[in-house]
MDTraj code that builds the backbone (N, CA, C; nanometers):
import mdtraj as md
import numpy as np

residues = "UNK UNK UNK UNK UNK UNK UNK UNK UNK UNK UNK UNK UNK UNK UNK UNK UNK UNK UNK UNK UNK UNK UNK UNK UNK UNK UNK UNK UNK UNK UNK UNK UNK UNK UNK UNK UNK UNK UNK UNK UNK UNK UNK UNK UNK UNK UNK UNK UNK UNK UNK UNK UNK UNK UNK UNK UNK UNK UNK UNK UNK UNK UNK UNK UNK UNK UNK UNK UNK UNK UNK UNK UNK UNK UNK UNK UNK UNK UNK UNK UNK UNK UNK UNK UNK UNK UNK UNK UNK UNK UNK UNK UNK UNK UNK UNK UNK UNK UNK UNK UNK UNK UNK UNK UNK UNK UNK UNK UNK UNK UNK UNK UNK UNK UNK UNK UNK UNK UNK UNK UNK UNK UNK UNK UNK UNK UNK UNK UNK UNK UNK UNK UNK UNK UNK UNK UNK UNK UNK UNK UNK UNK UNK UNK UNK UNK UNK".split()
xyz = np.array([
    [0.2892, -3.6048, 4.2105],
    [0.2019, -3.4960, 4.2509],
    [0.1756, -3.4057, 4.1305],
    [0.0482, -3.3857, 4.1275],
    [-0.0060, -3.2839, 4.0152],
    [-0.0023, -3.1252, 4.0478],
    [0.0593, -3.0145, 3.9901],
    [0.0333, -2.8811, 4.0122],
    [-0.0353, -2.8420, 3.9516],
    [-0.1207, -2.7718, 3.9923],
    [-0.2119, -2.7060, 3.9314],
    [-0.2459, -2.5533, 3.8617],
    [-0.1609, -2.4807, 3.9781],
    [-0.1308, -2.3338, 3.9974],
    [0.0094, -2.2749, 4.0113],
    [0.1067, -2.2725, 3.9302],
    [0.2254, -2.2790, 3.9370],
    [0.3014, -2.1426, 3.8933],
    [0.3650, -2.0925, 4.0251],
    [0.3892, -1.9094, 4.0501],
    [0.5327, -1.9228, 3.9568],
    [0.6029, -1.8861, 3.9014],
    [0.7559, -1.8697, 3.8572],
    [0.8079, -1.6911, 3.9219],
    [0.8752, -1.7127, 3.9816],
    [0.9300, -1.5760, 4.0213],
    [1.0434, -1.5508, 3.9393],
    [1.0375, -1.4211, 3.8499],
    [1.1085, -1.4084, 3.7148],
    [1.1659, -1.2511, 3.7969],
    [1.3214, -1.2724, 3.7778],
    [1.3959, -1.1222, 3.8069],
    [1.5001, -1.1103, 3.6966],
    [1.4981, -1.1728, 3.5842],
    [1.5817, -1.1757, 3.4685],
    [1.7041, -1.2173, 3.4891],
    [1.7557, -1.2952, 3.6136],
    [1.8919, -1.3735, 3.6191],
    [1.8944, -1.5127, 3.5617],
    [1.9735, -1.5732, 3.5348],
    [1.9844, -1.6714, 3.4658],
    [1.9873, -1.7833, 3.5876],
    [1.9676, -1.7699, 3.6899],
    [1.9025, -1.8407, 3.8116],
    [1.7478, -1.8596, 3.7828],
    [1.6871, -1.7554, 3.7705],
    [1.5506, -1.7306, 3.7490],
    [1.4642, -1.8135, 3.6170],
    [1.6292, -1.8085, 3.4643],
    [1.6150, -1.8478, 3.3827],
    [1.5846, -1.9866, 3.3556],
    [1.6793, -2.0603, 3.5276],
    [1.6431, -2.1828, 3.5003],
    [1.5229, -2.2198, 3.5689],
    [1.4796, -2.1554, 3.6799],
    [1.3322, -2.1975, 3.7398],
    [1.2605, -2.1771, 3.6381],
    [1.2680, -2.0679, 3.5468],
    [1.1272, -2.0941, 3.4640],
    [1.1045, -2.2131, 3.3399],
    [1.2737, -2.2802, 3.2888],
    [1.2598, -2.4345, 3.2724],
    [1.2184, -2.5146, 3.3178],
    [1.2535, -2.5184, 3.4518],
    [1.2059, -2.6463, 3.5622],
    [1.0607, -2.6185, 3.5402],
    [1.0019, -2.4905, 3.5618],
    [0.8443, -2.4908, 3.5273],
    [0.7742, -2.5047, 3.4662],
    [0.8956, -2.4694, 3.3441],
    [0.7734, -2.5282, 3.2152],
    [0.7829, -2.6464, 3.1933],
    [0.8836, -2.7819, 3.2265],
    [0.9011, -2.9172, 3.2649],
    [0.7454, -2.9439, 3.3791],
    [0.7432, -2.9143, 3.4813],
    [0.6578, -2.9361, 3.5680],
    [0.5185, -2.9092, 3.5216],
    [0.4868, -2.7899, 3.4422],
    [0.3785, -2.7111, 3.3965],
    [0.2843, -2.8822, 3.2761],
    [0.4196, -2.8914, 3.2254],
    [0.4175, -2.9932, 3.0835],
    [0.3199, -3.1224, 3.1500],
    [0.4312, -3.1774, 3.2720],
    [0.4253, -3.3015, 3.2961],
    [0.2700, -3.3320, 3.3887],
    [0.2341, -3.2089, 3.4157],
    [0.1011, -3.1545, 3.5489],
    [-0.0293, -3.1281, 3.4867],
    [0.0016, -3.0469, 3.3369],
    [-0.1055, -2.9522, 3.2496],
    [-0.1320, -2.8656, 3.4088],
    [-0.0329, -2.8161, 3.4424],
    [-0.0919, -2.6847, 3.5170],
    [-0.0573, -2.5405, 3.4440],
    [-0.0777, -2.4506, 3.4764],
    [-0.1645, -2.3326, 3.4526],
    [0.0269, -2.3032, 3.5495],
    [0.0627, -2.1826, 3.4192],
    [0.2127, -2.0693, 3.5215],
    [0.1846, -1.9507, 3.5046],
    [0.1915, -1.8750, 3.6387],
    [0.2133, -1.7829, 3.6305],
    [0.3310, -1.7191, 3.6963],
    [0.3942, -1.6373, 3.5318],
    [0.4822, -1.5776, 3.5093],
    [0.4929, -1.4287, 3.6251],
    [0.5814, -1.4090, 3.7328],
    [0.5592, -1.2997, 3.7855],
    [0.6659, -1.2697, 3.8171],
    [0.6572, -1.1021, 3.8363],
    [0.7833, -0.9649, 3.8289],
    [0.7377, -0.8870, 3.8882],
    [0.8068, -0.8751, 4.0500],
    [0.8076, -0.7781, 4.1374],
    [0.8605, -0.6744, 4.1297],
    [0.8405, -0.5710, 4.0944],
    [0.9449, -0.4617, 4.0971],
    [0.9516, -0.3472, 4.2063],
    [1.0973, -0.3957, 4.2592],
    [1.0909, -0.3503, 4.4533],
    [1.0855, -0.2355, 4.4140],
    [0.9928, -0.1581, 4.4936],
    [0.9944, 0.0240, 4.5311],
    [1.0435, 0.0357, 4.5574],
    [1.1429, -0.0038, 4.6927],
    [1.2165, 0.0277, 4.7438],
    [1.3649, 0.0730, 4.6828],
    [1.4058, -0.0117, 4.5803],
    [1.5386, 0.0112, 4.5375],
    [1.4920, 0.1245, 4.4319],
    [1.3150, 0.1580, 4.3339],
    [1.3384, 0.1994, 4.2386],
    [1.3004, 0.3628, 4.2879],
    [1.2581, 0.3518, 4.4272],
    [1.2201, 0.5190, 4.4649],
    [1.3366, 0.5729, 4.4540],
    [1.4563, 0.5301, 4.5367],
    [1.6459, 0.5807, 4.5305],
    [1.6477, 0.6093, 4.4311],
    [1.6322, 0.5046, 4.2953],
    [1.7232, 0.5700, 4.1559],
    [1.6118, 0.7064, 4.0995],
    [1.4630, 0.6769, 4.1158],
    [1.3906, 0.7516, 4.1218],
    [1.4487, 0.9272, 4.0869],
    [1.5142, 0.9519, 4.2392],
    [1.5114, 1.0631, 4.2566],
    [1.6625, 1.1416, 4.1903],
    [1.7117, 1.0274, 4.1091],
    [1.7900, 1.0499, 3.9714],
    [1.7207, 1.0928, 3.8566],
    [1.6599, 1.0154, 3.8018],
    [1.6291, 0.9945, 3.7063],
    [1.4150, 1.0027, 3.6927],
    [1.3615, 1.0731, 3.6594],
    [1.1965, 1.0316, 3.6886],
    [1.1666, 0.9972, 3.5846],
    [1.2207, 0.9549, 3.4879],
    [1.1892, 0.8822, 3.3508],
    [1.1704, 0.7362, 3.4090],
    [1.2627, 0.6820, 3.4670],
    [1.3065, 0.5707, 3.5423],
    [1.2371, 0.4450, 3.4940],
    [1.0429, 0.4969, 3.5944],
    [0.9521, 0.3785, 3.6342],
    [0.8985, 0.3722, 3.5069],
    [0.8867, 0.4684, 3.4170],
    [0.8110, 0.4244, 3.2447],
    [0.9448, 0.2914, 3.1830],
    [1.0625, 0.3520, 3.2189],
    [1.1579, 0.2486, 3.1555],
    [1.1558, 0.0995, 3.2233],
    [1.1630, 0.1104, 3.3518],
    [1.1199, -0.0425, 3.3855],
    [1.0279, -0.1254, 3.3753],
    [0.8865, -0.0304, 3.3925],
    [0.7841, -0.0987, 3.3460],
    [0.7830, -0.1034, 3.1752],
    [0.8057, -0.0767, 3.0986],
    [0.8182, -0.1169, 2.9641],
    [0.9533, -0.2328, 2.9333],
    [1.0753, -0.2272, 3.0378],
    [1.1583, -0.3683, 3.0163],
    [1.1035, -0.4478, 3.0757],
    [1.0246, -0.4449, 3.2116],
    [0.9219, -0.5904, 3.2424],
    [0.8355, -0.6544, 3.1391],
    [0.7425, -0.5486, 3.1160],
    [0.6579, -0.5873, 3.0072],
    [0.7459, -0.6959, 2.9089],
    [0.7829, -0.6194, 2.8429],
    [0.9597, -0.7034, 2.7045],
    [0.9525, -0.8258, 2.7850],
    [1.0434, -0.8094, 2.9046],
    [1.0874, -0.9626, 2.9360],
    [0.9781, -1.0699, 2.9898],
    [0.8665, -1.0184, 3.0491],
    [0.7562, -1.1466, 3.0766],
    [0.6881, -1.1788, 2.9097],
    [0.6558, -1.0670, 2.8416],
    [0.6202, -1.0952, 2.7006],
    [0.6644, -1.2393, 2.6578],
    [0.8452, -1.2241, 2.6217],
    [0.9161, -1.3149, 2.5949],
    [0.9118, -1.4032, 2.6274],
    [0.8948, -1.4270, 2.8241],
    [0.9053, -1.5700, 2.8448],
    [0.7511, -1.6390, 2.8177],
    [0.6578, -1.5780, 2.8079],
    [0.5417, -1.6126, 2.8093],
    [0.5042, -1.6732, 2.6597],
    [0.5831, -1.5989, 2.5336],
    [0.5947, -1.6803, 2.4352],
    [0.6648, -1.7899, 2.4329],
    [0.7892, -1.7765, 2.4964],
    [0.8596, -1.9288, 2.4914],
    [0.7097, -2.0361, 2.5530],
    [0.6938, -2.0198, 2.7146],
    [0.6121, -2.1169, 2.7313],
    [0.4375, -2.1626, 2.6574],
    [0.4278, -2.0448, 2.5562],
    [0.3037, -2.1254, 2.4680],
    [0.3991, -2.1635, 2.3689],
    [0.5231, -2.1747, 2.3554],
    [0.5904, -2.2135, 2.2061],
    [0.5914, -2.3946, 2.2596],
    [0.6127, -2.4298, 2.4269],
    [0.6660, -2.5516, 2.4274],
    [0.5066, -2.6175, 2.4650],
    [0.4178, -2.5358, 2.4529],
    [0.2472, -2.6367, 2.4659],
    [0.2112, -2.5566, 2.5716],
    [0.2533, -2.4477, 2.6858],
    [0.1610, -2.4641, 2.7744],
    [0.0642, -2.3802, 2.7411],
    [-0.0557, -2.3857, 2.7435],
    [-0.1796, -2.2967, 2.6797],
    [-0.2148, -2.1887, 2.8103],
    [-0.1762, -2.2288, 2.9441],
    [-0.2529, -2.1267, 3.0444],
    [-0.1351, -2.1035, 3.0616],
    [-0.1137, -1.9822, 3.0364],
    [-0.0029, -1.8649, 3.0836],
    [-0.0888, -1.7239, 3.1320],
    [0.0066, -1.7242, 3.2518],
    [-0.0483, -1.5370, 3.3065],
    [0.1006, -1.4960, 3.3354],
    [0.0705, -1.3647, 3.3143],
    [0.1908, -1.2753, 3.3221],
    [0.1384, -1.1791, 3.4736],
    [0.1777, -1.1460, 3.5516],
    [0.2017, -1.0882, 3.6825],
    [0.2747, -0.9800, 3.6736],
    [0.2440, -0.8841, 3.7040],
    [0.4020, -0.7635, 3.7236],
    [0.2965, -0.6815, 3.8251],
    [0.3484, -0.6979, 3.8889],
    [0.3256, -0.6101, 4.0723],
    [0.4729, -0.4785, 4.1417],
    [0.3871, -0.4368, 4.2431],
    [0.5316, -0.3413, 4.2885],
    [0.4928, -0.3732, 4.4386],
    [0.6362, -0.3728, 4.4897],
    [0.6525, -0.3871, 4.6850],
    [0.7585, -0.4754, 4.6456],
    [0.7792, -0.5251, 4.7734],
    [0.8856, -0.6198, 4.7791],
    [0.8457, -0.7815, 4.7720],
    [0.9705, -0.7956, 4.6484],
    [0.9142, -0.9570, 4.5843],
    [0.9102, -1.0425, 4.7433],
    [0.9907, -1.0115, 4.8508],
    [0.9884, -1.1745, 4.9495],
    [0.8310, -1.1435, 5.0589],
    [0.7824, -1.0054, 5.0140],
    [0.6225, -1.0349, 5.0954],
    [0.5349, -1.0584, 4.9909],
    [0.5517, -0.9631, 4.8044],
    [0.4738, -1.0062, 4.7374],
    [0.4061, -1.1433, 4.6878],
    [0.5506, -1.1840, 4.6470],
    [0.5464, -1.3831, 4.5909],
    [0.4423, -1.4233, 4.6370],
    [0.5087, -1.4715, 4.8004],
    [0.4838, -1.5882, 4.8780],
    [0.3039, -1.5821, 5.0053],
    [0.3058, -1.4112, 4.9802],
    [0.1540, -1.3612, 5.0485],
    [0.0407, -1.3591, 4.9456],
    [0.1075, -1.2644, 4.8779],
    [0.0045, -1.1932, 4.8264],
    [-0.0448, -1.2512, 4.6915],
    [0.0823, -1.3021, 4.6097],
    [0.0520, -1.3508, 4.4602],
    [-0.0297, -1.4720, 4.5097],
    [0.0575, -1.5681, 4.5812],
    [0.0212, -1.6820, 4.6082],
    [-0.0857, -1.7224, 4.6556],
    [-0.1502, -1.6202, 4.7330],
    [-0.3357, -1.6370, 4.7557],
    [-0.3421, -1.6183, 4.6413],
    [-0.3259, -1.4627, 4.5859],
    [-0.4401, -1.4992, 4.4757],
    [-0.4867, -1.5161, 4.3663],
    [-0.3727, -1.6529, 4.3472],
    [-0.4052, -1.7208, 4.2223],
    [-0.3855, -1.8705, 4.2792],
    [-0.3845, -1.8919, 4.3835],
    [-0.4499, -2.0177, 4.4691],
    [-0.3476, -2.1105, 4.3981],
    [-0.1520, -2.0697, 4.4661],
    [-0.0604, -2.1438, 4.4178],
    [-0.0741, -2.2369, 4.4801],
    [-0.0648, -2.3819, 4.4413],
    [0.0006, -2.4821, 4.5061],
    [0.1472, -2.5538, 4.4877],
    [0.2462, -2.4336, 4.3645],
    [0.3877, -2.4224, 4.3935],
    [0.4761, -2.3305, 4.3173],
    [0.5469, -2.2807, 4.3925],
    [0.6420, -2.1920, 4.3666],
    [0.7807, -2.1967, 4.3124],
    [0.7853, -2.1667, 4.1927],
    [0.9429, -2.2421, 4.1586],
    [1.0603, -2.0787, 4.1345],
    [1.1276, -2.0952, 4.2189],
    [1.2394, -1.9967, 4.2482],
    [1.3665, -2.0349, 4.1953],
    [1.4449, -1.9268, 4.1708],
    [1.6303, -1.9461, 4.1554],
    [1.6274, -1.9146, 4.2981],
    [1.8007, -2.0129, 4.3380],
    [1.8284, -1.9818, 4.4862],
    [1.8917, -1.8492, 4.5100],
    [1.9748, -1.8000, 4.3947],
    [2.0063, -1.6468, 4.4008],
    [1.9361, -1.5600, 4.2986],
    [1.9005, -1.4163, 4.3249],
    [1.8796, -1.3392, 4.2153],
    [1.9634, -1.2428, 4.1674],
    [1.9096, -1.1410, 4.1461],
    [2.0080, -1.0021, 4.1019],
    [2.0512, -0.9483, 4.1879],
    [2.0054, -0.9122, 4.2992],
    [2.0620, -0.7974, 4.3954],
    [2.1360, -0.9245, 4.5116],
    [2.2679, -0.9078, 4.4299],
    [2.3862, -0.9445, 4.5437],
    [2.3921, -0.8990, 4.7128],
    [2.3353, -0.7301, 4.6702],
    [2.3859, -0.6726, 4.8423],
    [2.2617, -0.6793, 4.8693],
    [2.1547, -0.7006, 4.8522],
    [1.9973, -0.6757, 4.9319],
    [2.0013, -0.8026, 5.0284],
    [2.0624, -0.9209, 4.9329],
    [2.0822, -1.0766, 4.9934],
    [2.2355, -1.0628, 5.1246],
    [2.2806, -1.0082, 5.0737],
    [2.4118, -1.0348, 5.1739],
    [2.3940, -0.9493, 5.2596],
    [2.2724, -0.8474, 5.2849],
    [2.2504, -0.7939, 5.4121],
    [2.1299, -0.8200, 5.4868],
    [2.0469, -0.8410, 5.4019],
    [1.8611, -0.8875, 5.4403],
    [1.8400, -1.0511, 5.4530],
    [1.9295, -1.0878, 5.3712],
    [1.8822, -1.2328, 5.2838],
    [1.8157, -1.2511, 5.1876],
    [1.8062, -1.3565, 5.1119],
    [1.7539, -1.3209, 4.9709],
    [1.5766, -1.3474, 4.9679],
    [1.5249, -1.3603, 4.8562],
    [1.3966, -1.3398, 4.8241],
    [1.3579, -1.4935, 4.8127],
    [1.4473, -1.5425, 4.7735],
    [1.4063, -1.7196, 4.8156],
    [1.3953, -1.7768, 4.9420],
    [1.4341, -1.7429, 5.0148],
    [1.4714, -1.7861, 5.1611],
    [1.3558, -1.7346, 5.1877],
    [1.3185, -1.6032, 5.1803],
    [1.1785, -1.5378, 5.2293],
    [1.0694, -1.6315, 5.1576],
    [1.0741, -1.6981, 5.0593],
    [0.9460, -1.7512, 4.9909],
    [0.9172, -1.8996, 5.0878],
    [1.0132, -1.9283, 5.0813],
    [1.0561, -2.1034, 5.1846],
    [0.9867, -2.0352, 5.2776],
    [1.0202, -1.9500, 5.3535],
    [0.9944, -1.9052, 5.5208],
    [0.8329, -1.9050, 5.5196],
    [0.7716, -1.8285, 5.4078],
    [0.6773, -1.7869, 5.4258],
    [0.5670, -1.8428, 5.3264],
    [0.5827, -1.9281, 5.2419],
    [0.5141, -1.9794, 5.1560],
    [0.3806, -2.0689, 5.2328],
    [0.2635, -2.1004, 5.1965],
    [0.1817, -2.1780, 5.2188],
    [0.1748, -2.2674, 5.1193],
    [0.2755, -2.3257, 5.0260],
    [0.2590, -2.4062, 4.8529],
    [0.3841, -2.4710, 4.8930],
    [0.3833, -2.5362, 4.8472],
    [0.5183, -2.5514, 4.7956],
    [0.5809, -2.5750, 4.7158],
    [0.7452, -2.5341, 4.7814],
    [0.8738, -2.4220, 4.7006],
    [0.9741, -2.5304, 4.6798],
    [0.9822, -2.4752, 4.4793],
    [1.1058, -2.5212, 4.4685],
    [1.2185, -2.4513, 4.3865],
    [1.2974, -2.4148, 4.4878],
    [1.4240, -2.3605, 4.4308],
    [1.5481, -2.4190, 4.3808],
    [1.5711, -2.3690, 4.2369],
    [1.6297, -2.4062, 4.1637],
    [1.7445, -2.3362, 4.1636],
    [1.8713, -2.4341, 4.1585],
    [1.9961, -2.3953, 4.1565],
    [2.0979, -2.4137, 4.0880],
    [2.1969, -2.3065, 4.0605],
    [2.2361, -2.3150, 3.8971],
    [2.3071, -2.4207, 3.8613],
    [2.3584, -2.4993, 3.9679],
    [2.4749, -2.6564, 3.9257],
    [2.3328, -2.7764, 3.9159],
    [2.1878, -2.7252, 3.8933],
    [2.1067, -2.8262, 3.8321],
    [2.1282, -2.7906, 3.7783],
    [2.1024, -2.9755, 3.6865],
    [2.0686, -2.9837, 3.5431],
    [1.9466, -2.9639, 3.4726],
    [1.9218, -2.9035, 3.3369],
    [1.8118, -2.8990, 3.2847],
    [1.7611, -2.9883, 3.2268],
])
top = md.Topology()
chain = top.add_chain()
for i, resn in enumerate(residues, 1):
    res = top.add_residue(resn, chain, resSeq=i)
    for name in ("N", "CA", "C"):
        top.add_atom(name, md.element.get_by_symbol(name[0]), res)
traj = md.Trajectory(xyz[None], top)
């Protein structure tokens, strides 16, 4: 099967680190088109928010940094169509609704865990929401694969 439109959901865990291998493997073997994307939940960043109001300039300038980066790795290994994504709401309605129309995914490559340990051990995680709700299809990558 050929992909064409291929979402990577990037939260800077080394779960995440390996879906965006598997993608650029898939991206390679397809000549599809990745896009690189970074949700950044409101929800957790309004709380620290009302610490700190420097906060949202600092995250949005470490997103920026880290999709930058991966977006050079994947034109370093050939892929020529790279998009970078950085949205705000919550990644398990953003991904799998909203990105995924509209850039007309036909697959989604996820880590099975991300960063937020307690959001997952009380909500469930953001992968499970992409499976549930995806119209593409999802493949989540898990850290005892091999690369």
């Amino acid at each position: 099967m050929k992909y064409k439109n291929i979402i990577v959901a990037i939260d800077g865990s080394k779960e995440a680190e390996r879906a965006f291998k598997k993608a650029l493997k898939i991206a390679k073997q397809s000549g599809g088109k990745l896009f690189l994307t970074h949700i950044i939940d409101i929800h957790s960043l309004a709380r620290l928010e009302a610490f700190d109001q420097s906060l949202s300039e600092r995250v949005d300038q470490m997103a920026q940094e880290m999709m930058l980066s991966y977006k050079e790795q994947a034109v370093n290994e050939g892929i020529d169509d790279v998009t970078i994504v950085i949205d705000y709401g919550s990644p398990k309605v953003k991904i799998a609704k909203d990105i995924a129309k509209k850039f007309d995914a036909d697959l989604i490559v996820c880590g099975a865990t991300g960063l937020n340990a307690v959001e997952r051990f009380i909500i469930g995680s953001v992968s499970e929401a992409i499976v549930r709700h995806a119209k593409c299809d999802v493949l989540v990558v898990r850290s005892g694969e091999e690369e």
